[in-house]
SEDRENTOR-226918 format. One record per atom (N, C-alpha, C, O, CB): x, y, z. Coordinates in steps of 0.1 Angstrom, whole numbers, plus 5000, padded with zeros to 4 digits. Atoms other than C-alpha are relative to their C-alpha. Glycine has a CB too. Layout:
XYZ ...
END
This chain:
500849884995 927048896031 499749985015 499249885019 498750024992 500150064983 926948926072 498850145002 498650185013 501950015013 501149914995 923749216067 498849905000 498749824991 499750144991 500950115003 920549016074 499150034987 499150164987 499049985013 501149985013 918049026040 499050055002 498050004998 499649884994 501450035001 915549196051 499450124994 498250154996 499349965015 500449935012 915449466025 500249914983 500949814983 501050145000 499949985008 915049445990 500350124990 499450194985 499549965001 498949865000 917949695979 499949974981 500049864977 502149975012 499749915009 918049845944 501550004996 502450055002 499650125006 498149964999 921549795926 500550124995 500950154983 500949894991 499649885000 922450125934 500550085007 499750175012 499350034998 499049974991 925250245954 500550225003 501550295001 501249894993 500049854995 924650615966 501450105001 500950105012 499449985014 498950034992 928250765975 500150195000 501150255005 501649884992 499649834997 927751185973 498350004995 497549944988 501650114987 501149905003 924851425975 499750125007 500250145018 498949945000 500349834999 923651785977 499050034998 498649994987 500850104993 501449975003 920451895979 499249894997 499049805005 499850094988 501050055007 917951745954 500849864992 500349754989 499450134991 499650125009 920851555933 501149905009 502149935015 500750064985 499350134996 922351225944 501749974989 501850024978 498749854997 499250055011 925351095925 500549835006 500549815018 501550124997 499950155002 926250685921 501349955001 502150055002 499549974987 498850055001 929350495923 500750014988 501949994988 500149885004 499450055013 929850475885 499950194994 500250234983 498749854988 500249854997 929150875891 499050074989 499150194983 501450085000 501349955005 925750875873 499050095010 498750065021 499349874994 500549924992 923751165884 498449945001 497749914992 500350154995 502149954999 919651145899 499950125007 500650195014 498749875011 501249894988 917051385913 499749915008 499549795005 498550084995 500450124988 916151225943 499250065006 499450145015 501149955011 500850024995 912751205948 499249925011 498049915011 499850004994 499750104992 913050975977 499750045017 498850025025 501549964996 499549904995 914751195998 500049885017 499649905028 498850174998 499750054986 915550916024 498349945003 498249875014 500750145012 501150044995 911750836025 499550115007 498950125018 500249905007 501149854989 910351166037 501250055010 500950135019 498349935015 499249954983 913751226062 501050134994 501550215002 501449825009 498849925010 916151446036 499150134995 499250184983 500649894983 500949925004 913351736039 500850174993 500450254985 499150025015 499049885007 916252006034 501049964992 502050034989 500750095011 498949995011 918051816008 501049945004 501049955016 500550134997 499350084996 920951586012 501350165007 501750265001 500649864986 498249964993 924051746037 499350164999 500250234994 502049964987 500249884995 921752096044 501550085008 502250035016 498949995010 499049964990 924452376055 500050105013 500850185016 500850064993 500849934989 922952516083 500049895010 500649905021 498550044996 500250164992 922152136098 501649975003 502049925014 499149864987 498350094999 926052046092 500250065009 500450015020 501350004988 499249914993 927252396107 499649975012 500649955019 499850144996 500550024988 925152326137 500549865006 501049865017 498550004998 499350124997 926251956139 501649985006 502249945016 499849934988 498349934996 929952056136 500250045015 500949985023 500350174990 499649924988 929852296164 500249935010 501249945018 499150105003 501050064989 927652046187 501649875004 501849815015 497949904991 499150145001 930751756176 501150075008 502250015011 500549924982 498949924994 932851966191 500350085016 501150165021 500150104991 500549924986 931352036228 500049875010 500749855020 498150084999 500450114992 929551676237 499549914992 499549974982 499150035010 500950065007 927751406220 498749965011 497549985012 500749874992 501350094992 926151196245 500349995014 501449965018 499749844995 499649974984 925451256284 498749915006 498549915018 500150195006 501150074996 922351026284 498650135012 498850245017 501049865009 500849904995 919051176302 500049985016 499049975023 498749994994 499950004981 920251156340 500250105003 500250135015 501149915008 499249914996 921551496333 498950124992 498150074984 501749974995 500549855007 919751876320 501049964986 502249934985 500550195011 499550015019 920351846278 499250174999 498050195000 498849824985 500849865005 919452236271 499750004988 498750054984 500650135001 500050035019 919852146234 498749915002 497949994998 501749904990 501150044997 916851916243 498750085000 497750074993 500249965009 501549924996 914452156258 500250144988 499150194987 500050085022 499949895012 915452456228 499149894990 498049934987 501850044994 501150075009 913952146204 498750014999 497950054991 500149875001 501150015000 911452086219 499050155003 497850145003 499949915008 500849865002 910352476222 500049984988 498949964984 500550145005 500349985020 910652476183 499049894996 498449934986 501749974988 501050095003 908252166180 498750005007 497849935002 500449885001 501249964996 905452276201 499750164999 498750215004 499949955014 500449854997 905452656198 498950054988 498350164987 501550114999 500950005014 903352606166 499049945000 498449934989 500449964988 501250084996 900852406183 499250025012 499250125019 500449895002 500749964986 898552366209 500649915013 500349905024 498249984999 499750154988 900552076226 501750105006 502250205002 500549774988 499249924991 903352166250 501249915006 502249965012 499250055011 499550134992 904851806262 500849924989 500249864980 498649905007 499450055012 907651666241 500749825007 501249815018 501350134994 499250064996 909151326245 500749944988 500049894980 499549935008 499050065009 912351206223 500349955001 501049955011 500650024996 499750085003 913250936209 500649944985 501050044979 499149975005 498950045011 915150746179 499549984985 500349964976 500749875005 500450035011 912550686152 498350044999 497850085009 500549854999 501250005000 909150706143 499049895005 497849915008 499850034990 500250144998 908650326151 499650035022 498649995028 501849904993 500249944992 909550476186 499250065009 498950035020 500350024999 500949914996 907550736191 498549974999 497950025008 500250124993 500950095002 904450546181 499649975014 498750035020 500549884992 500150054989 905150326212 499850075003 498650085006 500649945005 500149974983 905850566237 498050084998 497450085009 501850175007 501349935004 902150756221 498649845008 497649845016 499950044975 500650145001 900550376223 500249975018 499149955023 501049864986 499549984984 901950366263 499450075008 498850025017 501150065001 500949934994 900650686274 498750025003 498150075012 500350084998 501349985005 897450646260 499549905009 498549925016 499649994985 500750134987 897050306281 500150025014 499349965022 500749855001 499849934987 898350486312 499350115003 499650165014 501250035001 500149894993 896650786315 498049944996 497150005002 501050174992 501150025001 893250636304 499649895007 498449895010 499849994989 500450084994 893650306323 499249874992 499049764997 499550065009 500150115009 892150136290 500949924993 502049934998 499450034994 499050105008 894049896266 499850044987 500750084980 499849855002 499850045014 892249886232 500550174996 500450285001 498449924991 499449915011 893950096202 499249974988 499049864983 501649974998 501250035012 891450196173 500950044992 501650134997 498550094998 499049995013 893950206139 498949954988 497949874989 501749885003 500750045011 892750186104 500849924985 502049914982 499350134995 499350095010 893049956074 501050084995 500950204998 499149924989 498649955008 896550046052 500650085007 501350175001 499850074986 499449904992 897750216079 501449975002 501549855002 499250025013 498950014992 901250226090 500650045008 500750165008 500550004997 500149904985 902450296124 501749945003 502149975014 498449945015 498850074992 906050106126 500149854998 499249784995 499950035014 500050135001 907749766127 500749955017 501449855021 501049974984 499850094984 908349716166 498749935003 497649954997 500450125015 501050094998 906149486179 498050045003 496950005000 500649945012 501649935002 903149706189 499750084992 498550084987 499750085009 500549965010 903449936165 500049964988 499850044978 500350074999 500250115012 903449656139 498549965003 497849924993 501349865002 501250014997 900249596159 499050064993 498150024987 499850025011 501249905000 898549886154 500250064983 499750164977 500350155014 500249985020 899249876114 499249914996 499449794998 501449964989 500650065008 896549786095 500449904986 499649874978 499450084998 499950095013 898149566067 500949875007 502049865014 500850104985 499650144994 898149196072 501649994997 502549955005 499049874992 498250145002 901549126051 501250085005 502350065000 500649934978 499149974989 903249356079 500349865009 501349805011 499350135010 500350144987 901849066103 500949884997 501749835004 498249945001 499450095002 903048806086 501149935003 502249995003 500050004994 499150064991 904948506103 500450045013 501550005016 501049984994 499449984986 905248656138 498749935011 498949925023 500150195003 500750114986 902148426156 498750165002 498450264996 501849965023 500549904995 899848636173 500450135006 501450165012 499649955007 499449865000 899749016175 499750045013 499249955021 499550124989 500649964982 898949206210 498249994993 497649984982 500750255010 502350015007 894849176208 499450115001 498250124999 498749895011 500949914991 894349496224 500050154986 500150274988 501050035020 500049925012 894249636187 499049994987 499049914978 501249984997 501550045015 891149656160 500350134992 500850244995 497750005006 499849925012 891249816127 498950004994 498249904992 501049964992 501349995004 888449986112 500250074982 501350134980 499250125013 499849935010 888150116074 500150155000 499350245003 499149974993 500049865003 889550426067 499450104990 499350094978 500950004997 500849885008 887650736057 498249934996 497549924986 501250054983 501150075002 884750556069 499350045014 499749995026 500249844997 500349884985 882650806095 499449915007 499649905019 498950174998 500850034991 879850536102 500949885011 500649885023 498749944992 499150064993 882650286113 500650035014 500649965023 500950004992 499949944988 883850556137 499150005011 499249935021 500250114998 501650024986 880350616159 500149915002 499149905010 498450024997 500550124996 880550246164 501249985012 501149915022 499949874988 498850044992 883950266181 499850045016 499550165019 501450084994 500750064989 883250136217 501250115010 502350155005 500049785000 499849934992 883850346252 501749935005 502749985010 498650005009 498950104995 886250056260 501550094996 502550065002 499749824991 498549965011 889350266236 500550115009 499850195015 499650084980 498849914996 892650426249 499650094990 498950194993 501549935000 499549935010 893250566216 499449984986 499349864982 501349995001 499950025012 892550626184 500950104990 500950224987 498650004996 498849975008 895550636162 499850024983 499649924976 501049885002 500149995017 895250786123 501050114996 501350215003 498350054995 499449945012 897250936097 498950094992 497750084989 500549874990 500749895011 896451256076 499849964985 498849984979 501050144998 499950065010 897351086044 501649895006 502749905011 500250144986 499150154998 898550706044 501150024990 500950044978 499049844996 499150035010 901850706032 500349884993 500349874980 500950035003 499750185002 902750316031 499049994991 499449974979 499749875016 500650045002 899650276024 499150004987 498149924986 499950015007 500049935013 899250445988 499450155000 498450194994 499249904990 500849865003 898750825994 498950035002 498450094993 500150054990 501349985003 895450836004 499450125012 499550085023 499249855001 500249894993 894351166020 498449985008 497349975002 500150134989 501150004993 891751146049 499250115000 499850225001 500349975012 501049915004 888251356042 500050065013 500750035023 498749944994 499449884986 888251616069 498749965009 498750005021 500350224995 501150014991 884551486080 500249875009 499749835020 498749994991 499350154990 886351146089 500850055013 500550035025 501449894990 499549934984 888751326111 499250055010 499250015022 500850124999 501349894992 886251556126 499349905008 498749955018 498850104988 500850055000 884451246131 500749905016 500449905028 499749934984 498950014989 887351076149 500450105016 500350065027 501150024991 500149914988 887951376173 498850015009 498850005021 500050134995 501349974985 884551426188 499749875002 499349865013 498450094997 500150104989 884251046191 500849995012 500349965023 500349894994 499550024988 887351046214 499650085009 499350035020 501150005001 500849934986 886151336234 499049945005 498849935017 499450144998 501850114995 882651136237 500149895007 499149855011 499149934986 499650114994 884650836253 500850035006 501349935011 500249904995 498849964993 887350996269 501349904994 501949855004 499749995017 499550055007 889650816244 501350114996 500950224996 499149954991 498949935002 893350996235 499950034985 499749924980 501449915005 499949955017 893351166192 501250004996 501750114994 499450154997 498650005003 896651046184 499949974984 499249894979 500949885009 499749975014 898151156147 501749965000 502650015006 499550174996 499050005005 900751016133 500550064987 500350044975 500149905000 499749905010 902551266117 501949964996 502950034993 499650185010 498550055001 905851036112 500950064988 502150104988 499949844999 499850045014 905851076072 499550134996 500050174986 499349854994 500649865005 903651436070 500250125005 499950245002 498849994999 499449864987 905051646099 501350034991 501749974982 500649925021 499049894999 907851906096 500350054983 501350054975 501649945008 499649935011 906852066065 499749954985 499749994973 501550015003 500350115015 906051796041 498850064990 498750064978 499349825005 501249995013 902551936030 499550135006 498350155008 498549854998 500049905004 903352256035 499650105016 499650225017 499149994988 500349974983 902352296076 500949965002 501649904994 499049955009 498750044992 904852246101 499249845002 499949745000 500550115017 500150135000 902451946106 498750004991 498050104991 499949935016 500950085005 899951756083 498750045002 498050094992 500149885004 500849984999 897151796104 499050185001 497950245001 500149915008 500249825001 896952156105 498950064990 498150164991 501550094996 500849925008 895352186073 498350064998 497750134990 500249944991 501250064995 892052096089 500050075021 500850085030 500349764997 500149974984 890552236125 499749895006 498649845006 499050115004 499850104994 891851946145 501050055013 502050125013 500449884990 499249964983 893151966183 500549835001 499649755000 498550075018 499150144999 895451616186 499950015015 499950125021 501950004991 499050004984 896351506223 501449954998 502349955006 499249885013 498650045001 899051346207 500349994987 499649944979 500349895006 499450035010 901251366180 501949964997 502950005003 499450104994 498450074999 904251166165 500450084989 499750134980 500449814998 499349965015 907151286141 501349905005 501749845015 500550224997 498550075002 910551126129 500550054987 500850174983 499949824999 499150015017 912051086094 500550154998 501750175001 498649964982 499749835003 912151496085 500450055009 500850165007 498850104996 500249934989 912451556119 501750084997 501850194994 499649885017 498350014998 916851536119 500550064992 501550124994 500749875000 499449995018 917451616082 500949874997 501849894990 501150154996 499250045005 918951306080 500749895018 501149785020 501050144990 499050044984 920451216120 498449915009 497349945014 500750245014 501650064990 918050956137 499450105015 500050155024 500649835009 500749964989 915451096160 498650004997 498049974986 500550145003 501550045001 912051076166 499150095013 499850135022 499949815002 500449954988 909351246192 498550015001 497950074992 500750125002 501549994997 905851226206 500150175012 500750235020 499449825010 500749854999 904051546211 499150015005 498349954998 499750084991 500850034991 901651596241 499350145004 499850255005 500649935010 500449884993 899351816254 500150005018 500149905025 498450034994 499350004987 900151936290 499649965008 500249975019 500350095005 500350084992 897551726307 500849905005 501149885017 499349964997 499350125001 899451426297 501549995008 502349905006 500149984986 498549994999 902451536315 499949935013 500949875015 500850174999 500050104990 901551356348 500249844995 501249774997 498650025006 500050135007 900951036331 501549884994 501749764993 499150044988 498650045004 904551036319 500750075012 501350175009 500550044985 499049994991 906451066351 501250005002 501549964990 499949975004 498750034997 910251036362 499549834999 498549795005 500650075016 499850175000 910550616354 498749934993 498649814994 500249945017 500450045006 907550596333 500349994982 499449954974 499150035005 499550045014 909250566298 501650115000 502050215007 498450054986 498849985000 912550616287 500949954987 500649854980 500249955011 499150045012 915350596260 501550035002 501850155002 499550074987 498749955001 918950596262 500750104990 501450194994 500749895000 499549875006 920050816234 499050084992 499350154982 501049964990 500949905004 916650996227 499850155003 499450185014 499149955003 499549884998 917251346224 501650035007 501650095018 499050075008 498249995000 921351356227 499550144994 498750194987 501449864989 499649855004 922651676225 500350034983 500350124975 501550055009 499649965020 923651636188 498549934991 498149964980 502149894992 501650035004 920051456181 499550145001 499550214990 499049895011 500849904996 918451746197 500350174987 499750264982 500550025019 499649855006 920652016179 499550004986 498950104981 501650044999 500249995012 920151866145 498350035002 497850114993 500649874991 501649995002 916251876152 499950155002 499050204994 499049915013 500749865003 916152256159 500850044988 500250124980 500050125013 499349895013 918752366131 498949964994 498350054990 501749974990 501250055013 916052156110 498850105002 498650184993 499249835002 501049925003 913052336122 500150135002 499450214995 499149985006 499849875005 914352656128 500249984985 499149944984 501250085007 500149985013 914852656088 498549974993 498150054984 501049934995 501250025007 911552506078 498550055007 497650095000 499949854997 500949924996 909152626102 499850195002 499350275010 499949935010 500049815007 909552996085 499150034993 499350024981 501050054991 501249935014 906353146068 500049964985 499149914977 500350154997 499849975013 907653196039 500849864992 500849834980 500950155001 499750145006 909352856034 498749935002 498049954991 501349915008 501550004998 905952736045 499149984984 498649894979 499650165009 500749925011 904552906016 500549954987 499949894978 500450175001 499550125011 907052775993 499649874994 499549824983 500849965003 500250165006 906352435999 498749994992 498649924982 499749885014 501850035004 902352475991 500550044988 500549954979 498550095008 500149955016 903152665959 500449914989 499949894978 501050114997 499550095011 905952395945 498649874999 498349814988 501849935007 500550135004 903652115955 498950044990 499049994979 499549925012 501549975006 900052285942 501150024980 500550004970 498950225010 499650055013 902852285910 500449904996 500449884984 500650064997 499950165006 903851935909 498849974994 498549964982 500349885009 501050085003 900651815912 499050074991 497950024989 499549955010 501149935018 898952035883 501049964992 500549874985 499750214996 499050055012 902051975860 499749844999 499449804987 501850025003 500650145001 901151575869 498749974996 498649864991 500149955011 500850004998 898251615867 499550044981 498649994974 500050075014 500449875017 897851835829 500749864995 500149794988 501250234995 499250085013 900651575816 499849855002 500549774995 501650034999 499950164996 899751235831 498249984992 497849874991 500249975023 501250004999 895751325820 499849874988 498949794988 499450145000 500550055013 896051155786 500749815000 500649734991 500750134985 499550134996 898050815801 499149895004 499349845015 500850035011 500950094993 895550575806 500749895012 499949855021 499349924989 499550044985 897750385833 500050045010 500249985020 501049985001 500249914985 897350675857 498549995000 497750034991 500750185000 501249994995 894450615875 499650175006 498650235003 500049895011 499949864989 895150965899 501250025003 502149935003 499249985015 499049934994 897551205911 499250035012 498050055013 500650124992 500949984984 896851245949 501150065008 502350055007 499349845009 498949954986 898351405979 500050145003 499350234997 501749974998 500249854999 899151725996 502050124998 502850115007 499050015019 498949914993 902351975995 501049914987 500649894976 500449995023 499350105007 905251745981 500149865006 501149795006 501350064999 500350145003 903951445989 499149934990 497949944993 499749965010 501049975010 902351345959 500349804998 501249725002 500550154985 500650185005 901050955945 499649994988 498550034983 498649955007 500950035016 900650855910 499549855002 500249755004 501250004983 500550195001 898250535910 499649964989 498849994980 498749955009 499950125015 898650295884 498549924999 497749915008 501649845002 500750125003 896350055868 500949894999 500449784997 499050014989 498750155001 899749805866 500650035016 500450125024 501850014984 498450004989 902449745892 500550084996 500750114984 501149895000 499449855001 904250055900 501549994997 502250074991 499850085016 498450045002 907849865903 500650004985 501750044982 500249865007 499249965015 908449865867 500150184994 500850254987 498949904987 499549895005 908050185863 500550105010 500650225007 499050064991 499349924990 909650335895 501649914990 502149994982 499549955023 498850085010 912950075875 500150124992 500950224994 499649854990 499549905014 912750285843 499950155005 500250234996 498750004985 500049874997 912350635863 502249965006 503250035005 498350055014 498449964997 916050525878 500649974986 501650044985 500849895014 499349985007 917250455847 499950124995 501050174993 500049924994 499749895007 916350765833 500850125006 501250225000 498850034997 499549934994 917850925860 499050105013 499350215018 500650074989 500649954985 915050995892 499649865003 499249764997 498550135001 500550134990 914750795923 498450045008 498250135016 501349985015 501150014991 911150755936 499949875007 500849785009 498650024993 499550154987 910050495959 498149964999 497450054996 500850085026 501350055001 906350275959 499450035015 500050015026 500149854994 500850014988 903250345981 499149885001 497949895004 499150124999 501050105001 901850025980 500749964986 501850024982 498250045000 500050085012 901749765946 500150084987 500950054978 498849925000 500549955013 900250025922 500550195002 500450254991 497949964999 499949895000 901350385933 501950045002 502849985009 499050045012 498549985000 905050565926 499050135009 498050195009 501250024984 500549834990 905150845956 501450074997 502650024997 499549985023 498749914999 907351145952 500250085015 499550165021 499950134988 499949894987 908951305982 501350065002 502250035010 499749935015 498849955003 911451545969 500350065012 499450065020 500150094988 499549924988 913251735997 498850134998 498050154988 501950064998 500849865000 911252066004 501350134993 500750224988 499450045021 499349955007 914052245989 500650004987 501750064984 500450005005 500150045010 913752125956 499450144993 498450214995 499449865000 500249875012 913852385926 498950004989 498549904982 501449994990 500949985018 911452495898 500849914989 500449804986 500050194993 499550065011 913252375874 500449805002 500549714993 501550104997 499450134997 914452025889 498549945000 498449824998 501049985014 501650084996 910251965896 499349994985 498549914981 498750135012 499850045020 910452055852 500049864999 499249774999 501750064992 499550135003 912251795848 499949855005 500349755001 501150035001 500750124993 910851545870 498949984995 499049874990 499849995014 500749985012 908051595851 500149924986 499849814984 500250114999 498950015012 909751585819 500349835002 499849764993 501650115003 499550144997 911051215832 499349915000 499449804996 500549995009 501450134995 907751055847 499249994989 498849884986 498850045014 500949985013 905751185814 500449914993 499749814993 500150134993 499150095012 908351005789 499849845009 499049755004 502250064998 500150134995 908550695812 498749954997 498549844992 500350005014 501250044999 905250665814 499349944985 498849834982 499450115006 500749995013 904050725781 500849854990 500249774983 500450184991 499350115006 906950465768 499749845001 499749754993 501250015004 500450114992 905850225796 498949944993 498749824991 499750035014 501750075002 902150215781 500449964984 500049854981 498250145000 499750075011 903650175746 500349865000 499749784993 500750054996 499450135001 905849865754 498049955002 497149944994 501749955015 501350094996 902549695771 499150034992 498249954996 499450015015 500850005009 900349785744 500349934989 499449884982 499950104999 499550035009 902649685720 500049805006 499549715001 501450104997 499650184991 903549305744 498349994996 498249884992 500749985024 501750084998 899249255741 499250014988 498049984986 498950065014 500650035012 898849325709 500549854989 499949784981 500350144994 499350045008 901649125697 499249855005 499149764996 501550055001 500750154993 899848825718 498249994996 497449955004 500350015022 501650005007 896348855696 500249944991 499249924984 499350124995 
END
């Protein structure tokens, strides 16, 4: 094997998909609740995203940013026109965009520290590995940058303590990594007027909840919150790496000609796939969709999981949704692929679903239908294993 180990891969060899369903090497079918991890928001191989890609493969790929990308600046009109921010910068991942957010915030403020909260996740480059709250990210790399503290999440008195000294404070709408946990809107609120009160930067990472996921073009929307900055990635492409921090138009001094930079961040065929993507999802009425399917997952989860005593909670917003266990979640994310759906773990104890946003009534049935039986089977065996041991 010449890939380094540093997944723990699933023996499960992907090799076609369309939409919602995947198909396997041995050409067993799933629903794929997965969806790439939040990035497959329109469904594997969208035809709108391709047609657009096609065209783009057929003009230029890559001219690097020494030169006008118009496919660039069209993106980035479609990612701020729905906001109050105005200032885009693109880049290759969400890991990315992080930084360059974590950058500006020390440059235009002239401070250092970064306020982040426990279970948070922000990335695995070096700073934004910093600025994640969970130790066994840290682990074995020595000392992290210092110029980073982590406070409990959805914890208002914690905030008022946070000192004049702070660039930034970096939070998530709902921790994905970190098991679905949706921030109370008095915590945010709480967050905001501290940074105005210190002149501190309100950066949201919207890596995992932006473009559509919970039913806004971004996350924080659902809530009256003004960001100075915000990141997206995964959903951003449908699929085509890219990534991008989102500024408001103060900040546009601060990032000058030669203060940050990326060699293939926003390529003409990066850039294109990012607007075919949001031109399709930032539409009303898809919009509208999403809230309806999710406010129906999570009542169908919710009606049929009630009588499971292993489910602690159904949580989340739109189609991002969290079942938290009272066991380890990995055995029964296992028996959901055998039965035929892929989900993916938020942590130890939570299976999270993040079907494409174009996922059907009937396919959200049957996922249903799948997690119910699993479940219910799951609590049998282990009921049955701890009786048999009396």
């Amino acid at each position: 094997m010449n890939v380094f180990p540093t997944y723990n891969r699933f023996p499960i060899h992907l090799v076609s998909g369309k939409g919602t369903v995947v198909i396997d090497e041995q050409g067993k079918e799933y629903l794929d609740f997965v969806s790439g991890i939040g990035v497959c928001n329109l469904g594997h191989r969208p035809d709108y995203v391709k047609e657009a890609l096609k065209d783009q493969l057929e003009k230029v790929w890559h001219v690097s940013n020494l030169y006008e990308i118009p496919e660039q600046e069209s993106a980035a009109n479609w990612l701020t026109k729905f906001t109050e921010l105005s200032q885009v910068f693109f880049c290759n991942s969400g890991a990315e965009a992080n930084e360059a957010a974590i950058k500006l915030a020390r440059k235009h403020t002239g401070k250092e520290k970064i306020v982040t909260f426990e279970k948070s996740f922000h990335g695995r480059t070096f700073a934004a590995m910093s600025a994640t709250g969970q130790p066994k990210v840290h682990e074995g790399y020595g000392n992290l940058l210092p110029t980073f503290e982590y406070l409990p999440f959805n914890d208002t008195e914690a905030v008022k303590e946070i000192k004049s000294d702070t660039a930034a404070v970096m939070v998530e709408v709902i921790q994905g990594e970190g098991g679905v946990i949706e921030a109370d809107v008095e915590f945010l609120e709480a967050v905001q007027e501290k940074c105005k009160e210190i002149g501190a930067l309100f950066v949201i990472d919207e890596v995992q909840t932006g473009i559509g996921r919970t039913g806004y073009p971004f996350a924080y929307q659902h809530f009256d919150l003004d960001p100075d900055l915000v990141t997206s990635a995964k959903g951003l492409g449908s699929g085509f790496p890219t990534g991008a921090m989102i500024g408001k138009p103060e900040l546009a001094e601060s990032f000058s000609a030669g203060a940050h930079g990326s060699t293939f961040g926003g390529s003409p065929l990066a850039s294109t796939a990012v607007k075919a993507t949001l031109e399709t999802i930032f539409q009303e009425d898809f919009l509208e969709e999403v809230k309806a399917k999710g406010n129906f997952l999570k009542e169908k989860l919710t009606n049929n999981l009630n009588q499971v005593d292993l489910v602690e909670q159904v949580r989340g917003r739109g189609l991002m949704i969290g079942i938290a266990m009272k066991e380890a979640a990995l055995p029964i994310i296992k028996k959901l692929q055998t039965a035929g759906l892929l989900t993916v773990l938020a942590g130890p104890n939570v299976v999270r679903l993040l079907p494409p946003l174009t996922v059907t009534y009937p396919q959200l049935e049957k996922a249903v239908e799948l997690i119910t039986q699993s479940l219910v089977e799951y609590q049998a065996q282990l009921y049955s294993k701890t009786d048999a041991q009396k």
